[in-house]
C-alpha positions, -999 to 999 in steps of 0.1 A, spaced: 410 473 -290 420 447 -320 425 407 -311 458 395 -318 443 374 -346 425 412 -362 457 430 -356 477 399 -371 452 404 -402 452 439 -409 490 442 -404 509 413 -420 517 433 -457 536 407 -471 529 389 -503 499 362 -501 485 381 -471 452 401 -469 461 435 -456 492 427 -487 469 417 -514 445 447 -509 473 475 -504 489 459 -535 457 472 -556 470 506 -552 498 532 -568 525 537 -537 557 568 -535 588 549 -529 614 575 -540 613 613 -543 627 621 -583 656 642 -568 673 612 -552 678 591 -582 700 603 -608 729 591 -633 753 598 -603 734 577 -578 709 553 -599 698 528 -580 683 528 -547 672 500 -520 633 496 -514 614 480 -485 578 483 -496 551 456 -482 572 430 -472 597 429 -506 631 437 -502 635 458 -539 660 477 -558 648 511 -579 669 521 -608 675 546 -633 687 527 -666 711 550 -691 683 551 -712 663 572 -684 639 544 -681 631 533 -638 625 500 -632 617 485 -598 627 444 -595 639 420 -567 668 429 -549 685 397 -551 699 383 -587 686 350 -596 718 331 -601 737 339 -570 717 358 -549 738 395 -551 721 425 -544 716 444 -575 711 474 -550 754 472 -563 747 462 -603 759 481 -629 732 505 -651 739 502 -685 718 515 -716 694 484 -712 692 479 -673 708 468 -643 740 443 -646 745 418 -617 780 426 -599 789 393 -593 782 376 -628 772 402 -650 735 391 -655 718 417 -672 678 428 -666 659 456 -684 630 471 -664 604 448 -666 627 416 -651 634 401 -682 672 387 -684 687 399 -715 723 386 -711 735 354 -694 777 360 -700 793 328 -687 768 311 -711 782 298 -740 777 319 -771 747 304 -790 728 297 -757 694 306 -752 691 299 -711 686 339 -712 652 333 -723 637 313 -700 654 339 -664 629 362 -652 631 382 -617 599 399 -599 595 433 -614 566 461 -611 558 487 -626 569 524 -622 555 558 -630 571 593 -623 545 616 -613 543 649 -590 580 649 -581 580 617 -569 584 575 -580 555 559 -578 553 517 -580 522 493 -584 528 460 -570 492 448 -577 480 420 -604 475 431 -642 463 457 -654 482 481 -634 456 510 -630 457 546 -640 476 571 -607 445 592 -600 450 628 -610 439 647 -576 433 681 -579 460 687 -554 480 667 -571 480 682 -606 466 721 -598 492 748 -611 489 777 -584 509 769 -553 542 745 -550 540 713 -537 566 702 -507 577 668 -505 583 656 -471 604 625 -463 601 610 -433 630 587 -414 622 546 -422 598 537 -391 606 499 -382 566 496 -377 535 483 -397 518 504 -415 487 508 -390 505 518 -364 534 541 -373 556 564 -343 588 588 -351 615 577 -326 623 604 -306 647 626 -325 644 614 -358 631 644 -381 620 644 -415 635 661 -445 615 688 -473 618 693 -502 601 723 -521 615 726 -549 599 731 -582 580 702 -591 601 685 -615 578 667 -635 563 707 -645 529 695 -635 
């Protein structure tokens, strides 16, 4: 049986924490590839603590950043994609993938504030079907190539469980909650 104070340290996933800092160090599945599209391209997040929005620009690129733009505080979970990123509703703020600001509209013409906004932003790869996100410091490692992971023979089923409101040590279904599968060709042909 844990302390409080042990349980309190392996639980708390949030950023500046322990059990956070270490599970940041690794590649994480927070989307399955089939549920992101040009129909539906952005999708809400909750992954170690951070309230994030995934999107699929109209350049095909996925970016994962805050949920919340940094001059009013809307959800971009309701931006609009364009070609270069995700616009804010409310203002029209515009962010590429990596949380750069690249448009600033009620700015006057020749400003340069753009420049200097930046929102939290990680990377993301697509790999086995799936959206993977790093949340770690700099460099951003390699997603380890598993042999079940990348074999040929076989098909691989993605399974996605209900949200648990839980920590991660100590996860339980609520009765009657079932997951979903998925096994459909792997749509990254690996």
């Amino acid at each position: 049986m844990l302390t409080r104070e042990k349980n309190e340290l392996l639980t708390r996933v949030g950023p500046g924490q322990p059990a956070g800092e270490l599970l940041r160090r690794y590649w994480h599945p927070v989307c399955p590839v089939q549920e992101l599209s040009s129909e539906q391209p952005t999708r809400f997040v909750r992954i170690l603590g951070e309230d994030l929005v995934l999107f699929l620009d109209k350049s095909g690129r996925a970016g994962l950043i805050q949920d919340h733009c940094s001059n009013r505080g809307a959800s971009l979970l309701y931006g609009r994609v364009e070609e270069r990123g995700i616009a804010c509703a409310y203002h029209g703020w515009l962010y590429d993938t990596q949380g750069s600001c690249l448009e600033t509209p009620a700015e006057p013409a020749d400003s340069n504030f753009y420049l200097t906004v930046r929102i939290r932003a990680y990377p993301v790869q697509r790999f086995v079907g799936l959206y993977w996100a790093y949340l770690g410091p700099e460099p951003a490692p390699v997603i380890p190539k598993y042999d079940v992971w990348v074999r040929k023979d076989g098909r691989r089923d993605i399974t996605v469980h209900p949200r648990l409101d839980c920590n991660w040590l100590h996860p339980q279904p609520r009765r009657g909650e079932r997951a979903t599968t998925s096994s459909e060709p792997d749509p990254d042909g690996l």
